[in-house]
C-alpha positions as CSV (number, residue, x, y, z in Angstrom):
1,X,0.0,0.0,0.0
2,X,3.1,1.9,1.0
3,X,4.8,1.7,-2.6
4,X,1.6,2.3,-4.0
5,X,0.7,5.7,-2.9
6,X,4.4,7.0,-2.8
7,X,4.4,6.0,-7.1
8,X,1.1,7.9,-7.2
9,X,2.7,10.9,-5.2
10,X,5.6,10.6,-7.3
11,X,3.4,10.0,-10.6
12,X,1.5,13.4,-9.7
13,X,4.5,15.6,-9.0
14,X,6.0,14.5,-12.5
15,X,2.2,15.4,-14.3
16,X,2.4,18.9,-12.4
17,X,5.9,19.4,-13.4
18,X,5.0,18.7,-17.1
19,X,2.3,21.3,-17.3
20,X,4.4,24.2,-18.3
21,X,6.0,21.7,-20.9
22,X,2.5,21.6,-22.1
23,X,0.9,24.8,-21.8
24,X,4.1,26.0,-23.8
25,X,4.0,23.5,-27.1
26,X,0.3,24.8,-27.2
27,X,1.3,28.4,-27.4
28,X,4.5,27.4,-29.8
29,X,1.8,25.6,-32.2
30,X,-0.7,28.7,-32.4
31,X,1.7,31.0,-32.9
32,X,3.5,28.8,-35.6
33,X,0.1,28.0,-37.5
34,X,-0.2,31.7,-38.0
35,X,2.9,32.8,-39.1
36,X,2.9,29.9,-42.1
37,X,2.5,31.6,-45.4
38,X,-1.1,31.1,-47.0
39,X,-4.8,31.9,-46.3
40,X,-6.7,28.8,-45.2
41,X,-9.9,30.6,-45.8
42,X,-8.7,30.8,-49.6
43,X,-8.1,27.1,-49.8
44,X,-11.6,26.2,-48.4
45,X,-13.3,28.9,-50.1
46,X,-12.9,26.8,-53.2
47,X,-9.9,28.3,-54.5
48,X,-8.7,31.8,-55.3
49,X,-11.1,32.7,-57.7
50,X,-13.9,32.8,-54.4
51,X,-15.5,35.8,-53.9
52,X,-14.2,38.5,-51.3
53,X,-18.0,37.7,-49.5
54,X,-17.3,33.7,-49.1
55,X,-13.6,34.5,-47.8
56,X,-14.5,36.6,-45.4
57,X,-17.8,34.1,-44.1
58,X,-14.9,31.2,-43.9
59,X,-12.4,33.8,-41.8
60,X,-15.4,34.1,-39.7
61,X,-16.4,30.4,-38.6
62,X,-12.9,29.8,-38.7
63,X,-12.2,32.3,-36.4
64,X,-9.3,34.1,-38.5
65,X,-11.1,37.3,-38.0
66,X,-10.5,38.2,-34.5
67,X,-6.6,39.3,-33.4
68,X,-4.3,37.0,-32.9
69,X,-4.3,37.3,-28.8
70,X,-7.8,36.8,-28.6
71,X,-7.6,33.9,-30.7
72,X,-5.1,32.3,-28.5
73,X,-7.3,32.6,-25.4
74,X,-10.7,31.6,-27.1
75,X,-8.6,28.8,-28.5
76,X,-6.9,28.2,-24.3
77,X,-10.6,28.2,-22.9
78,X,-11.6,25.7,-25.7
79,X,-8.7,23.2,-25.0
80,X,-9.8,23.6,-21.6
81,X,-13.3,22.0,-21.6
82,X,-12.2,19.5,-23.8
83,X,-12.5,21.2,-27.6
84,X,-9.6,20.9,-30.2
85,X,-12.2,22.5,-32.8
86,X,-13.3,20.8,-35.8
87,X,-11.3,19.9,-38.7
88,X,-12.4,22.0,-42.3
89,X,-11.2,18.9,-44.3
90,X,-13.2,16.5,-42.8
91,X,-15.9,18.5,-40.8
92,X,-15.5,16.3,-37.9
93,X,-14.6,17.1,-34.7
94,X,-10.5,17.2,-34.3
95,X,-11.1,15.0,-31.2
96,X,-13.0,12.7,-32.9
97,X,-11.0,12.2,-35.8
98,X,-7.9,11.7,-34.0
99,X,-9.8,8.9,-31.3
100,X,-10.6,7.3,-34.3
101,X,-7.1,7.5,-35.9
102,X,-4.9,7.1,-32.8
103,X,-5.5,3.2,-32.1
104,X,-4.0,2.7,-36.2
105,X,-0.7,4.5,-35.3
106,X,-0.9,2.9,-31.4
107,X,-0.7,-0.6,-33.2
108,X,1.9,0.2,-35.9
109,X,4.1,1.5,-33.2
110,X,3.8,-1.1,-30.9
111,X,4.4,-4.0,-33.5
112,X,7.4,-2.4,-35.1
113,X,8.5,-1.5,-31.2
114,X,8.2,-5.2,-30.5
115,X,9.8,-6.2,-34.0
116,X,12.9,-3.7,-32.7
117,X,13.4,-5.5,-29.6
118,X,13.7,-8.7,-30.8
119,X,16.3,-7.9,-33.0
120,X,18.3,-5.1,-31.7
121,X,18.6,-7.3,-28.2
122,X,20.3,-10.1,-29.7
123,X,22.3,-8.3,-32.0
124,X,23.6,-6.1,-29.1
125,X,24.2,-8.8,-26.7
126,X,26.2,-10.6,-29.0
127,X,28.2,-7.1,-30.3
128,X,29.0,-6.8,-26.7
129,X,29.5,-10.3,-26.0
130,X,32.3,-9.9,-28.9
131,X,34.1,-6.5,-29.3
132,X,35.5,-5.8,-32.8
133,X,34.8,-9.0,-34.3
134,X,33.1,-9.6,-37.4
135,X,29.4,-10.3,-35.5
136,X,30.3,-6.7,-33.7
137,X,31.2,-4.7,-37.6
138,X,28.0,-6.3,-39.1
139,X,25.6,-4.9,-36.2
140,X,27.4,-1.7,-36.7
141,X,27.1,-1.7,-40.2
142,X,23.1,-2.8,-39.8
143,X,22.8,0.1,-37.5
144,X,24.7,2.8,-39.7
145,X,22.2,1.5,-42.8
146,X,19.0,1.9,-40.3
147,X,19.9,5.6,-39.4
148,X,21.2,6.5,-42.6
149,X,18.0,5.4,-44.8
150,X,14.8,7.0,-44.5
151,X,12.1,5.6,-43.3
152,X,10.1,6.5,-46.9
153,X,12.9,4.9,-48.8
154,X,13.3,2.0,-47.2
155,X,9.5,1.4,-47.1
156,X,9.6,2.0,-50.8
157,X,12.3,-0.3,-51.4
158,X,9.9,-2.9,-49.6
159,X,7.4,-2.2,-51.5
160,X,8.9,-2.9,-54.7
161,X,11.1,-6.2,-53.0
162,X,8.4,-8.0,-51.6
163,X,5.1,-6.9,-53.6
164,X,6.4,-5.4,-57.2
165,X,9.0,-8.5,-57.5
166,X,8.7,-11.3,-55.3
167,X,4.4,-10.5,-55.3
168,X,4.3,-11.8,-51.5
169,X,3.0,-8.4,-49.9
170,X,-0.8,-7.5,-49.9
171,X,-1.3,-4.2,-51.6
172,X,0.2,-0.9,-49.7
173,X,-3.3,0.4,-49.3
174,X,-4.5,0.4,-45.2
175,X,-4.8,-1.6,-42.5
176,X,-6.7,-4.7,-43.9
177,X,-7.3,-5.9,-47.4
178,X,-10.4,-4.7,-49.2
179,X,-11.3,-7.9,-49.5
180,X,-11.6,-9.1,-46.3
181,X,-14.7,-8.3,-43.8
182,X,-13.8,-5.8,-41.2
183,X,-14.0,-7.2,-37.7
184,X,-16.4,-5.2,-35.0
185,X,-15.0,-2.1,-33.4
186,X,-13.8,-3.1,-30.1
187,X,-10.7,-1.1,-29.4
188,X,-9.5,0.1,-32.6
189,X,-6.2,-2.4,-32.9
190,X,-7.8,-4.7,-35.6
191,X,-5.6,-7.5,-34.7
192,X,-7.3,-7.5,-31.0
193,X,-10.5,-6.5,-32.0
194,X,-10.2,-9.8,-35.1
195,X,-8.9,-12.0,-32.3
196,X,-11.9,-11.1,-29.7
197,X,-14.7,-11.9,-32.7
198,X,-13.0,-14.8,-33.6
199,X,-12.7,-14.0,-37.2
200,X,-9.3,-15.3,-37.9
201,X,-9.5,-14.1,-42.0
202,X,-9.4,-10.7,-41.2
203,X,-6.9,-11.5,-38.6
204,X,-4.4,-12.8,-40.8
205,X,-5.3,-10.3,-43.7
206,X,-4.9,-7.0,-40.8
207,X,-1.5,-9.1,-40.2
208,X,-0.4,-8.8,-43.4
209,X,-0.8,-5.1,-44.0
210,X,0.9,-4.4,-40.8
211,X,4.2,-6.3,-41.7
212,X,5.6,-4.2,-44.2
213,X,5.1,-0.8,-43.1
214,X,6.1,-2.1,-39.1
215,X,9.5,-3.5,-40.6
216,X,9.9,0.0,-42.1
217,X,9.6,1.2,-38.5
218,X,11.8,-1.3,-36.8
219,X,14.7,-0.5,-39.2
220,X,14.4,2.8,-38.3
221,X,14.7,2.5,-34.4
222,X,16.8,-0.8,-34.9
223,X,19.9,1.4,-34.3
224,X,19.8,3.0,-31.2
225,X,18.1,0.0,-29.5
226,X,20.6,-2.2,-30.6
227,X,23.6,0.6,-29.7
228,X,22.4,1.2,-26.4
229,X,22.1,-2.4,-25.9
230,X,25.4,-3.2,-26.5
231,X,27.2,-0.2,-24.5
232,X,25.7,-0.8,-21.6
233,X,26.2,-4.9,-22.1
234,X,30.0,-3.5,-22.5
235,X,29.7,-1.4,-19.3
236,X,28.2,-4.2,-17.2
237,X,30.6,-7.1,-18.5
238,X,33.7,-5.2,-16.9
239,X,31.8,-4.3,-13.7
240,X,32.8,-6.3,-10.3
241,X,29.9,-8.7,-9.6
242,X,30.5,-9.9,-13.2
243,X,34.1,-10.6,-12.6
244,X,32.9,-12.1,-8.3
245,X,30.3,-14.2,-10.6
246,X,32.6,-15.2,-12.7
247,X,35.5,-15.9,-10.0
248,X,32.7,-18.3,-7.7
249,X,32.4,-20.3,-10.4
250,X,29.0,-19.6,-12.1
251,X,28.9,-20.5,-15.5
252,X,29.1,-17.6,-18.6
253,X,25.9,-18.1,-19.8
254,X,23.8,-17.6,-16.3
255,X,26.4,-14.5,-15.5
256,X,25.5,-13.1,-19.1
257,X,22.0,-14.0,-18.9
258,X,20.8,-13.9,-15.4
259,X,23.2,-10.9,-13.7
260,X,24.6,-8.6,-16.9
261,X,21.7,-8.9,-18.9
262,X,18.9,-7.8,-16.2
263,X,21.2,-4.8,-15.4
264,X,22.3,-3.9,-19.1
265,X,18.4,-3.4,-19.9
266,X,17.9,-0.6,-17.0
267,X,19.4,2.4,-20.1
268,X,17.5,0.0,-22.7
269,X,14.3,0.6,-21.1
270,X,15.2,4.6,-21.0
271,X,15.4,4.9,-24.2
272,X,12.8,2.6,-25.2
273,X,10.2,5.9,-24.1
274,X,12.2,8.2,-26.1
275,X,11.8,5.8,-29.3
276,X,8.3,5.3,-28.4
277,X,7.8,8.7,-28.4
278,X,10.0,9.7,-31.6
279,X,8.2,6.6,-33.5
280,X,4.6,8.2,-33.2
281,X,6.1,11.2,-34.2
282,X,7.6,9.8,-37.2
283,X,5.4,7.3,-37.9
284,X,4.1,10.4,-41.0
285,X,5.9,9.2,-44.2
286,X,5.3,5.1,-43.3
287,X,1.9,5.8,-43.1
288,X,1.7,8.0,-46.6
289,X,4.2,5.3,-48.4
290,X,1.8,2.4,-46.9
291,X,-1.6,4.6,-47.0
292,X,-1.9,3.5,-43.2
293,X,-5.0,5.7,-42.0
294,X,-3.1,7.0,-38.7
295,X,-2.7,10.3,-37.0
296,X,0.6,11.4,-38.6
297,X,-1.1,11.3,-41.8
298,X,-4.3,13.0,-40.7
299,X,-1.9,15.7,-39.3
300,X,0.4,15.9,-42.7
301,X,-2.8,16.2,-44.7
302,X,-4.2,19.3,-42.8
303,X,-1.0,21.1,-42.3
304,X,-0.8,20.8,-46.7
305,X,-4.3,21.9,-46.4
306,X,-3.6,25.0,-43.8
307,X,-6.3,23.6,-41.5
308,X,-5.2,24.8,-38.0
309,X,-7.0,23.1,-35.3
310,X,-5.7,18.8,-36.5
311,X,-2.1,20.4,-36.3
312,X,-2.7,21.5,-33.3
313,X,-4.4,18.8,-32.0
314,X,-2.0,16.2,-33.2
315,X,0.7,18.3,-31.5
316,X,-0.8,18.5,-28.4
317,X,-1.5,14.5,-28.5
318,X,2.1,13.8,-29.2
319,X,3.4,16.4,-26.5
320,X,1.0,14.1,-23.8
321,X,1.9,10.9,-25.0
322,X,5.3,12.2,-24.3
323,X,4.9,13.2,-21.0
324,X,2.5,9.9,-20.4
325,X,5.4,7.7,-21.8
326,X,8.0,9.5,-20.2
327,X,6.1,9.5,-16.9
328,X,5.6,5.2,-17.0
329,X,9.2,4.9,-17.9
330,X,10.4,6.8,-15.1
331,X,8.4,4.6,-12.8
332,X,9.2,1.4,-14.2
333,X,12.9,2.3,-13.6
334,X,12.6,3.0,-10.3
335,X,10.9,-0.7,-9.9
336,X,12.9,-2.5,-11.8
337,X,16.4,-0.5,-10.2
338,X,16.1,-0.8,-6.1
339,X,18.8,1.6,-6.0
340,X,16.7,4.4,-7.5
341,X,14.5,5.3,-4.4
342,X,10.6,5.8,-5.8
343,X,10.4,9.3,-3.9
């Protein structure tokens, strides 16, 4: 009971800390949105061959009418019962639009988290295990090919390996084949919500989809998992208990696996937020290459369109899924480390 209330106190002084973090992306977003060159009432006045009349009816419901200051607070008192405002491309609600987008991106990143992890742990585990040997310079050289391509080229060159050539891949074009009946709405993540209703087609045929475009992710995040992985493997291989394990006797592979590995993972799961975070964020040209009907993409589309309040939302989103993120990682690691004290 103890533990739990002292992770809530600590939980709540982080949340209250973040605030200002907050409050300050939200007025760096308005003011940004402003300053970008164009007229959104132009675009959605059907061009610039409107009529002065219709321009100035579309500043109005838009709001671009007022000054910029009270702008900013009408849009402040909005956020603050709950209103992002309502998008001019789709006409929907920007909260609704984004709770019906969010769970597409939540399960991309997840599945190309996961895909990540089982690769760049093994690969750095063994780097580490083996300093400058030939294992070591290929996981180096994997790593310097992940950060050096782009995420839009190497999905690309997916694209064209494993459906243009090799015809294996399902067509680039959402989350489950066109084909295939959609499963109920349960929470979103088609490959729960096919699993609850039992309807193991559309399972397989949402799997499908998602394996190109999460690989795309993975090899983008592969690096710094599998980096960190093996520096801190390095740093824990020299430290004393490994060398007092080692000295009583244990064998290599229970001192690697049981006493080094559980310690080396403490950075790992660090920086596993930050890539969480980073992969939402970045997640925009997977899900245009792959047509993936996420977030990123509804926030790309209405910042080409000038549409002010999905930017916005979207920022403000990805700025609490930060703190959110940032906030369960930070508790974890003061579980998982008993050195860390949780107050």
């Amino acid at each position: 009971m103890g533990l739990a209330v002292s992770i809530a106190r600590r939980a709540g002084k982080r949340v209250v800390s973040s605030l200002p973090a907050l409050f300050g992306v939200v007025i760096f977003t308005f003011l940004l949105m402003r300053v970008l060159p164009g007229d959104p009432a132009i675009f959605f006045a059907s061009g610039p061959n409107a009529g002065q009349a219709e321009i100035e009816q579309i500043r109005q419901q838009m709001g671009l009418d007022k000054p910029v200051p009270q702008q900013l607070l009408l849009y402040l008192r909005d956020i603050g019962t709950g209103n992002l405002g309502r998008s001019m491309t789709t006409g929907q609600p920007v909260v609704t639009d984004l709770v019906s987008r969010l769970p597409a991106s939540l399960e991309l990143t997840f599945v190309a988290l996961m895909l990540a992890l089982i690769l760049a742990l093994p690969l750095g585990i063994l780097a580490a295990l083996r300093p400058n040997s030939l294992i070591d310079n290929i996981v180096r050289m994997i790593c310097t090919l992940g950060v050096c391509v782009p995420t839009f080229v190497s999905g690309l060159l997916f694209i064209f390996a494993f459906y243009y050539i090799l015809g294996i891949a399902p067509d680039p074009t959402g989350r489950i084949d066109i084909f295939a009946g959609q499963p109920p709405t349960i929470t979103g993540f088609l490959l729960i919500d096919a699993a609850v209703a039992g309807d193991w087609d559309a399972w397989r045929s949402a799997a499908r989809q998602l394996i190109l475009p999460a690989c795309t992710m993975a090899l983008f995040v592969l690096a710094p998992l599998a980096r960190m992985t093996r520096a801190s493997m390095l740093a824990v291989l020299t430290s004393d208990f490994v060398r007092t394990g080692e000295a009583l006797g244990l064998s290599r592979r229970r001192v690697v696996l049981v006493y080094a590995l559980r310690n080396a993972l403490l950075p790992v799961l660090t920086i596993m937020g930050i890539v969480f975070s980073t992969m939402l964020g970045a997640n925009v040209l997977v899900e245009k290459v792959f047509s993936w009907p996420g977030v990123a993409s509804y926030a790309l589309d209405a910042l080409l369109s000038s549409d002010y309040a999905p930017v916005q939302g979207f920022v403000l989103l990805m700025a609490t899924i930060f703190v959110m993120v940032n906030l369960t990682v930070d508790v974890l690691y003061g579980l998982a480390d008993p050195r860390i004290s949780i107050e």
